[in-house]
N, C-alpha and C positions, 0 to 999 in steps of 0.2 A: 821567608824567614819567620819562626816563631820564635817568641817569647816565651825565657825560658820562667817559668810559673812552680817556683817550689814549694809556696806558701801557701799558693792557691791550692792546690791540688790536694797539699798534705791536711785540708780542712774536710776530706772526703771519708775522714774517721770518723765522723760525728754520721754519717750515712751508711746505710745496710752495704754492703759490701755487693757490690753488682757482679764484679770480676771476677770475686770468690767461688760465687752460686755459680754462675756460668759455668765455670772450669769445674768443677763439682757436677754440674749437668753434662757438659760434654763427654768429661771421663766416662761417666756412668751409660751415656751414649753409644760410644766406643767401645765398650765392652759387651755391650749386646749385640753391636753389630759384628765383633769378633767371633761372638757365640752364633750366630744365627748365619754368623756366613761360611763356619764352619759344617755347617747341616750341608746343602749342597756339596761342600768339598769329602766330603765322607761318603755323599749316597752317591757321589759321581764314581766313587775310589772302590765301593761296592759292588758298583754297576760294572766298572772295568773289569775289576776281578774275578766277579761271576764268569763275564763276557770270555776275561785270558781260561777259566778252567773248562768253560765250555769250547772254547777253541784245544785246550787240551786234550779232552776226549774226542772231538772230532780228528784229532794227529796222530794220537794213538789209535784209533779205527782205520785213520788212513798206513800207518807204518805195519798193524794188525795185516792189511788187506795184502801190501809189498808183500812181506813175510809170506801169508800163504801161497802166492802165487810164485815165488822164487822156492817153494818145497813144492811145490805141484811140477812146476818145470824142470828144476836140477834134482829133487828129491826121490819124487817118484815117477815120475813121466819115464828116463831111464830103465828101471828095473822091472819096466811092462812091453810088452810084447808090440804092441799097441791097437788088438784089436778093441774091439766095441767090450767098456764093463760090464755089459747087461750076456754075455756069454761067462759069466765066470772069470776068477784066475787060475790057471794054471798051478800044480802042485809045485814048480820051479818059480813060478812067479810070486806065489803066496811065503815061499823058503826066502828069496830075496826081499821081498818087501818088507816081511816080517825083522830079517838081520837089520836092515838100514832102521826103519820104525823104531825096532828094539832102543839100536843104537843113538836116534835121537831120541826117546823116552830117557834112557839114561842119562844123559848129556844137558837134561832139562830144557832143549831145546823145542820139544813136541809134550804135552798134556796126554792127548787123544787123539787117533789118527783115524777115521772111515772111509771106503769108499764106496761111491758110490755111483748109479749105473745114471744115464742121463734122465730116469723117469724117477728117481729120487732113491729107490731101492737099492739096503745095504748089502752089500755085494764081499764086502772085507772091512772089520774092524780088528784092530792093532786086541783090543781085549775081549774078541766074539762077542763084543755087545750089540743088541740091535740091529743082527744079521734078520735081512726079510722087510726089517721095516720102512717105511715111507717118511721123508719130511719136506715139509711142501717147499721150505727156504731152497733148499737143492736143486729143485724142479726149478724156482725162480732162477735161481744163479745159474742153471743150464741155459736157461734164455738170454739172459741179460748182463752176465757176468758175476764179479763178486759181491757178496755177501756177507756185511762183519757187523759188528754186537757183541756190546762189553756185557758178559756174565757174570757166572761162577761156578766151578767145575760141581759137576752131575747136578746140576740145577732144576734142571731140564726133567720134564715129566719120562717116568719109566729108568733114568737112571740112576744106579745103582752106587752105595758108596754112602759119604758124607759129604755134604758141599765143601767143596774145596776151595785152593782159591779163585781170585778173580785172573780173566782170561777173557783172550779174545777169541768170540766163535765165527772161525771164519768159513764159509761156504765161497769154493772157486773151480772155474770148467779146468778138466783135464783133457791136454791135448799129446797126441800120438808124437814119442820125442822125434822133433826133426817136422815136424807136421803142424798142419792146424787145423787137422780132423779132429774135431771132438768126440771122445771116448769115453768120460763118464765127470762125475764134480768128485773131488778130491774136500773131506768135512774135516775143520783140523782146528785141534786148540788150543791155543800158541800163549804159554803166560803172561802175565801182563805186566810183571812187576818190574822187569827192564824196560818194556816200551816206556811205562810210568816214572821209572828212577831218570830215565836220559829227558823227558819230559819236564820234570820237574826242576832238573838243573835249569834248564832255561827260564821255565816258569817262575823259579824262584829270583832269580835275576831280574825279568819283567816287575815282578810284583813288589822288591825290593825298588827298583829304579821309578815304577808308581809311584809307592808311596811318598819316595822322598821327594819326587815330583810333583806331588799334590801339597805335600808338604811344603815344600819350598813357592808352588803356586799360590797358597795359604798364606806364608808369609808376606809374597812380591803383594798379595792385595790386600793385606793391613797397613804394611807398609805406607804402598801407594794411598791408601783410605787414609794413615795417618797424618800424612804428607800434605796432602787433600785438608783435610780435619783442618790439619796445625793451619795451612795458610786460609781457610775458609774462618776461623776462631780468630787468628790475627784481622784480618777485615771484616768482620764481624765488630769484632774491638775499634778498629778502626772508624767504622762510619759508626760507633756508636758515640766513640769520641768526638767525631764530628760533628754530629745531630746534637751534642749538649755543648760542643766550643766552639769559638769564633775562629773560620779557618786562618786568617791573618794575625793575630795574635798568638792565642794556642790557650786565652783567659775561656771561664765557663762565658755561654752563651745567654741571652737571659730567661730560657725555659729550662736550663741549669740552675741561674740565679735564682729564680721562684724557686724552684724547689728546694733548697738549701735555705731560702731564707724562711722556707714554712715551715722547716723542721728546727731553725733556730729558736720560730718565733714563739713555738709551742711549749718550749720551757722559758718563754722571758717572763719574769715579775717585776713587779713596782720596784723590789730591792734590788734585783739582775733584770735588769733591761737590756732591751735588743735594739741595735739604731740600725737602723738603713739610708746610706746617704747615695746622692748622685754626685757624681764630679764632670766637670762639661768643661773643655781646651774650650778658653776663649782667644777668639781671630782664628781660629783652625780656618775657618774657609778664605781667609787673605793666604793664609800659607800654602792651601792647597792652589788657586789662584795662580799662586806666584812662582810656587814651584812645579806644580804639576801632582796629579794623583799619585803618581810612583813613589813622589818624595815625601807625599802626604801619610800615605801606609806606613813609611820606614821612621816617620817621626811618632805614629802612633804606635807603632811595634816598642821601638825604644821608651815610651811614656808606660806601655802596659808592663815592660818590664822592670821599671822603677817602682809601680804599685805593686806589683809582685814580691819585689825585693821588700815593701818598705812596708807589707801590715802584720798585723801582730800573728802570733803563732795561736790557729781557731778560725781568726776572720778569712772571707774570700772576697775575693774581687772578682771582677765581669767582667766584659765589653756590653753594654746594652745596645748600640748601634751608634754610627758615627762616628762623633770624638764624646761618646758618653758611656762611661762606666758609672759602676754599681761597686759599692762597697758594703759588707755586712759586718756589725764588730759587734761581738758577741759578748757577754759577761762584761760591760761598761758598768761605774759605778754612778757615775752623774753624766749628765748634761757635759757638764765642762769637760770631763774624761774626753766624751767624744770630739768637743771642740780640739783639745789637746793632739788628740790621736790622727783627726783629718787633716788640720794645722801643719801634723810633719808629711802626711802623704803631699800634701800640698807645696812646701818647700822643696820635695823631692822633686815633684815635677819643676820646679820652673829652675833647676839648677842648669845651666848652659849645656845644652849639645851643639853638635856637628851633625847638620844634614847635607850630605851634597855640597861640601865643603864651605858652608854658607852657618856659620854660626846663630844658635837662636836662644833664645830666651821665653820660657812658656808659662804664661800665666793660668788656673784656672780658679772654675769659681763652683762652689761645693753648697749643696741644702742638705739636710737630713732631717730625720724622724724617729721618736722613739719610739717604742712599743717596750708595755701597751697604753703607755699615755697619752701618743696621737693616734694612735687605731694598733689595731690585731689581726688585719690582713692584708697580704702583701701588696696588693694593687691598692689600695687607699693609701695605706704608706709610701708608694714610689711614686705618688700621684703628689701628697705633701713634698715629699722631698725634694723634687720637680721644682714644685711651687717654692721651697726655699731656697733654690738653686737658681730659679730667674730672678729672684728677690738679691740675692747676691750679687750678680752677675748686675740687673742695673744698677746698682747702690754701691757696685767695687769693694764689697764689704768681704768676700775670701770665702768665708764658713757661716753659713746661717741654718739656726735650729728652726724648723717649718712654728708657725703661727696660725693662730685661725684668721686672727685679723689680714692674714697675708693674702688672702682664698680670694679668688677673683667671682669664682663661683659661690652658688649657694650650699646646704649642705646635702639639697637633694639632687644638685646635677654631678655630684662629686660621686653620691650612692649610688647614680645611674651609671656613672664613667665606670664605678667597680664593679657594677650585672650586669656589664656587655658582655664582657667575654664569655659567661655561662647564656646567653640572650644568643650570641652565634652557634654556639655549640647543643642549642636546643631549641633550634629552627622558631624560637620567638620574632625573626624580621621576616620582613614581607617586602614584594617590590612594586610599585603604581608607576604605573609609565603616561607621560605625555608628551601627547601626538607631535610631532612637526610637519607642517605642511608645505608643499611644494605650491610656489605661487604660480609658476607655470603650466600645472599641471593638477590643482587643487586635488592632486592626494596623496595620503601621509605615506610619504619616504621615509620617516624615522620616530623615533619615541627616544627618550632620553628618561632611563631609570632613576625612581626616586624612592629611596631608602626607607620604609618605615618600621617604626617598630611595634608591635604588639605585647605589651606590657605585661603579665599574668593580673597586675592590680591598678597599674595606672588606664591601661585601656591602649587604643592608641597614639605612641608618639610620634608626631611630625621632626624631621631632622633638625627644625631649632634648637630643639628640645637638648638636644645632646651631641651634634655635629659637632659645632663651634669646639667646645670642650675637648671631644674625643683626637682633634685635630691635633692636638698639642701632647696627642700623649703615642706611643707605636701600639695600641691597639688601632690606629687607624689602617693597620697593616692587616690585619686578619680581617677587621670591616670591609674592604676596598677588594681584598681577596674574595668573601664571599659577595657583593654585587657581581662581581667581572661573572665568578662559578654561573653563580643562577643566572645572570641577565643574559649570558653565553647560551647554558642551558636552554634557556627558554624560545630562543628566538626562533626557531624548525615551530613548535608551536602554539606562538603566535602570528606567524606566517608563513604557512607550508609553501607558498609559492616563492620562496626564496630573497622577492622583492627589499622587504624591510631592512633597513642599518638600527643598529641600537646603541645609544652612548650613556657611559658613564663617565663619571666627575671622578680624577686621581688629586691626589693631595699632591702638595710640595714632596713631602718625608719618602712617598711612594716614588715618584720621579727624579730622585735623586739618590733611591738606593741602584747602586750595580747592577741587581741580579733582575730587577724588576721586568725588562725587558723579557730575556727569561721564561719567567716566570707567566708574565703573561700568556708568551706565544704556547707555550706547554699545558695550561689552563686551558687555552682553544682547542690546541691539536685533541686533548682527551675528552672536552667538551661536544666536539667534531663543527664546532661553528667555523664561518668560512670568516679567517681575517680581513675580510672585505666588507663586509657586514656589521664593523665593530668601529664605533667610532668614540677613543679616548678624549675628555675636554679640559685641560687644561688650565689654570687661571695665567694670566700674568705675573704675576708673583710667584706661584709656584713657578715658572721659568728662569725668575732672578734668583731663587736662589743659590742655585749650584747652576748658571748657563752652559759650563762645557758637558758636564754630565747630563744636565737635562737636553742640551743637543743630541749629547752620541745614543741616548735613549730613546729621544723621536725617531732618530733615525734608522735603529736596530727596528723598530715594530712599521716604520712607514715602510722600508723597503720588504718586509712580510704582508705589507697589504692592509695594515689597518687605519686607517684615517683618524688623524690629529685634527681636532679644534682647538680653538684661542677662544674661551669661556669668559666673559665681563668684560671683551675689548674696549678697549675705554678709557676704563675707569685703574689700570694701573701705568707702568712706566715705560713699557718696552719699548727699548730704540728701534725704531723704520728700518734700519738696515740691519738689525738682530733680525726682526723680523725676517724679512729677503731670506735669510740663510737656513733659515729652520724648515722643516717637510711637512709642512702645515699645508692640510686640504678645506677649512673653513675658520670665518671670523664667525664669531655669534656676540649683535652688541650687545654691552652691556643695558640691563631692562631699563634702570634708569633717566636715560636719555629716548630708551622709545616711551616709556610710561609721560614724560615730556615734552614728546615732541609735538605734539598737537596743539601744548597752552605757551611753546615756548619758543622763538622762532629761532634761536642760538641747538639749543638741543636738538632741533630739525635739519636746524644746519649740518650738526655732527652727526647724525643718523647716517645724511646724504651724504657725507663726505669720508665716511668708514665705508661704506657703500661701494664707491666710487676707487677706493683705496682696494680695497679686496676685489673687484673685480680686474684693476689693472696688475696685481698680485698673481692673477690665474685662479682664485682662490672664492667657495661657495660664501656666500650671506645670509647668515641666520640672523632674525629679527628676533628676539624672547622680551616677552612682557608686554604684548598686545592684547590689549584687555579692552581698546574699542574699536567700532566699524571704522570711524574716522583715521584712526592710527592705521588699520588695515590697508585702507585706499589709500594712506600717504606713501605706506609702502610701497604698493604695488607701482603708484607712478613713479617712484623710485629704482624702480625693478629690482628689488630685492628678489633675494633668490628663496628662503627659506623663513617661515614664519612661524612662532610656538606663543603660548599666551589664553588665558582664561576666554579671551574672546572667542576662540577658534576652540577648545577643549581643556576642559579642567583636567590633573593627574588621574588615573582609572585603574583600576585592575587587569588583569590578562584577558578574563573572558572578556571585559569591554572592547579591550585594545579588538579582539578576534574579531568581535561581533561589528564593533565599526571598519574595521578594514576587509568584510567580507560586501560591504556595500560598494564600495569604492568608485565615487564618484567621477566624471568626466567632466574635463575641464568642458567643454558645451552645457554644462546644468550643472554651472557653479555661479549663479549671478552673484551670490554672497559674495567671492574674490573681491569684486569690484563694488562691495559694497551697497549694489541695489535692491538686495532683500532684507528683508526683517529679519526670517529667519538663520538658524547656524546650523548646516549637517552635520558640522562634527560636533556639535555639544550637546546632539541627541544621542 
């Protein structure tokens, strides 16, 4: 069910017309390919009717050849004696032949009549032409039968006259009547313009029935093209829609919301200002909890369309993710305007609905930001607003205008949280991987990706730098996306023998969206890395915060093959038996307690007894933060399974990671494990 968005959408005036251009394009599309598919349908319809007039003449040659042969047989075959032509006719025979002859000359059944003897010589023509002479066609058609060819009367070299008209010259053997002694060839030229006329009627019919057959085949595939077209431009429209709204709502999505608010913000001044606020459903997660995700969507469906309903005509509203929208209000006159303005969206929502027959009551809690007083682009601005929206939310305060004094950060980790996104999209990060080592087998089974950035002016930053921060804002969404890409990518080469696992770190906000799952597995498939080889680490916290979602999404990617860690075990809450239920294939403690355990004999305790815990689990042991020999060997008598730590290898680059796992040591010449050498192969 979506929300019906009248107010939002209708803000789509103030933007270039996408729809417009399209359809504008398409048309223009569609008309060429109208034109251009018409070229074929023409030279086809060309090709045919050459094809039908050349089958025409070959019909009339054919009905030409009947004809003479039914005048050789019934015509004159009769009114000859039937010896051989090469003796003469007879002055009886020449009187008869001549009458009949006459008589079809008259009759315009016959042009020209000859005969002729079997060696081609004319023996009798109807007009004493060409008595004596030889033509070689005659001699053929003595051998081989008839002989026909579209003319034109006295065409032909030696005859006498004017070209007349067209006609068929037909050459055909004469046999004795009653007989099929051959007697001499019968030359005869038979008009042509009945064969042509009775030709034509048909022909004209075919060619008529062509065209409007091409015609109509012309049409059936515009038609179909536009049929085609129309439902290809509808989903077209469709997933463009989709690609800028949130499919559950039906509000802009927020790489809709940025661009709408960077063309707002491009005309705001000091006297027309532009605010950008956040609004965040506070308790959404007791309600989704308690009612379940189903009921959770259908309360946020109904919220987004009460913001819909309720902002002014200009401003738009989002869904930014979550239970967190985006509102832009455009042409405000003060400060207090927007107080004003958020105040009623804010009433709007916590007015009483019905979900699931369960009456509720919704409170939330809104920051915003003007422009251009608190900044001039859009990501430092949703960054303030943020910050004035947790500022509200603990202090129960409703509506707060962003403060600097509010800033948890400084104002160069704020200016860094704003360069990430162009820092992603201009291969500014880099990734350093360290080793983990197999205590049984002293060699590195895994590397755990670590994030850096390459600054153009600060240099290198380490993830202090800007993790913490970025955490709390949904660029950790495209951050988290590009490790998984690359750290996927890379792993064919940095170990072509397939051995290696590689893990990255997911946030809370990542493991509790939906699609995540998804998305990751989709990421691998095109990556081509093998989901067995990938191990996501989780914190504790990030499990508390959405526990059923963050279950059904272990569980989408464990049953694909990718292995879950439990990251800082330790050090946060999760209940023993949450634990049990989840598809978790390692603990890794938290450093703390191993950085500890050597000066502290409570923290040794807990080393051993996470230990002890995860192996009766079924479940691997990763030690992180062994930074000495001593810590190493407490390990090892511990039987730890997996150990990472400055002692054993500092973070490294790719070619390092290659270069130290093409040695790959044998647990037999690892004295280090057990702590009786000086030196460390892996931190060469």
């Amino acid at each position: 069910m979506r929300a019906s968005t009248p107010r939002a959408e209708r803000s789509d005036v103030n933007l270039p017309s996408r729809a417009h251009a399209s359809g504008d394009s398409t048309r223009r599309l569609f008309v060429t390919y109208a034109a251009a598919s018409l070229v074929p349908v023409l030279l086809l319809g060309g090709f045919l009717v050459g094809l039908l007039h050349q089958q025409a003449a070959s019909r009339g040659l054919a009905e030409g050849a009947t004809e003479a042969r039914l005048v050789a047989r019934t015509g004159v075959a009769p009114l000859l004696t039937g010896h051989p032509l090469a003796e003469g006719l007879t002055p009886a025979e020449q009187e008869t032949v001549g009458r009949g002859v006459g008589l079809a000359i008259k009759t315009g059944q016959v042009l020209r009549l000859r005969l002729r003897d079997l060696t081609g010589h004319v023996v009798y023509a109807q007009d004493n032409s060409a008595i004596g002479t030889v033509d070689d066609e005659a001699v053929e058609a003595a051998r081989r039968g008839t002989i026909t060819h579209l003319t034109s009367l006295n065409s032909d070299a030696g005859d006498q006259g004017a070209v007349g008209p067209r006609v068929v010259e037909a050459y055909t053997v004469l046999y004795a009547a009653g007989t099929d002694e051959r007697i001499g060839v019968l030359e005869v030229y038979l008009p042509y313009a009945p064969i042509a006329a009775d030709i034509s009627r048909g022909q004209l019919t075919l060619t008529v029935t062509l065209t409007i057959g091409l015609a109509v085949l012309w049409l059936v595939l515009l038609g179909v093209s536009s049929s085609v077209t129309r439902r290809l431009r509808r989903k077209s429209a469709d997933n463009a829609h989709q690609a800028r709204h949130d499919l559950l709502t039906g509000l802009p999505n927020r790489a809709e919301f940025a661009e709408r608010a960077t063309v707002a913000l491009a005309s705001a001044t000091a006297e027309r200002p532009t605010a950008i606020a956040v609004i965040d459903v506070d308790r959404f997660k007791e309600v989704n909890d308690t009612l379940g995700h189903v009921n959770g969507d259908r309360l946020l469906t109904a919220l987004s369309r009460r913001l819909s309903e309720g902002i002014r005509e200009g401003d738009v509203v989002a869904r930014l993710g979550g239970d967190e929208f985006g509102v832009i209000l455009t042409t405000v006159r003060s400060s207090g305007e927007c107080v004003e303005v958020l105040n009623r969206l804010r009433s709007a929502l916590a007015e009483p609905l019905v979900i699931d027959g369960l009456p509720l009551a919704v409170e939330a809690s809104v920051g915003f930001a003007v422009a251009p007083e608190d900044g001039a682009d859009i990501d430092i601005l949703l960054i303030h607003a943020d910050v004035a929206m947790y500022v509200a939310k603990r202090q129960h305060l409703g509506v707060v205008r962003y403060q600097a004094s509010h800033d948890e950060y400084d104002a160069g980790t704020l200016t860094l949280i704003a360069e990430l996104s162009g820092a992603i999209h201009h291969d500014e990060l880099v990734l350093h991987y360290q080793p983990k080592a197999d205590l049984s087998t002293g060699n590195v089974s895994a590397v755990e990706a670590l994030v850096r950035w390459q600054h153009p002016t600060r240099g290198l930053l380490y993830p202090d730098a800007f993790l913490p921060a970025v955490e709390k804002t949904e660029l950790i969404e495209p951050l988290t996306h590009w490790v998984l890409r690359t750290a996927a990518r890379a792993l064919d080469a940095l170990d072509p023998s397939g051995q290696l696992a590689i893990a990255v770190n997911i946030s809370a906000r990542s493991l509790t969206r939906v699609e995540f799952a998804d998305d990751v597995l989709d990421l691998l498939a095109k990556s081509g890395a093998s989901p067995h080889r990938v191990i996501l680490e989780v914190t504790e916290t990030a499990l508390l915060a959405d526990p059923p979602r963050a279950a059904a999404t272990l569980s989408r990617l464990h049953q694909a093959g990718v292995r879950i860690s439990i990251d800082d075990f330790g050090a946060g809450q999760t209940s023993l038996g949450y634990l049990a239920t989840l598809p978790v294939t390692e603990l890794k403690i938290d450093k703390q307690f191993v950085l500890a355990m050597t000066e502290d004999s409570r923290n040794a305790a807990i080393v051993h007894s996470v230990i002890e815990l995860g192996h009766s689990l079924g479940f691997t042991v990763t030690a992180e933060g062994v930074e000495t020999a001593d810590a190493l060997t407490d390990l090892v008598n511990a039987e730890c399974d997996l150990v990472q730590g400055y002692h054993l290898a500092r973070p490294m680059d790719a070619d390092s990671v290659t270069a130290l796992l093409a040695q790959r040591p044998s647990v037999a010449h690892l004295p280090w494990v057990y702590g009786r050498a000086e030196g460390n192969p892996l931190s060469g």
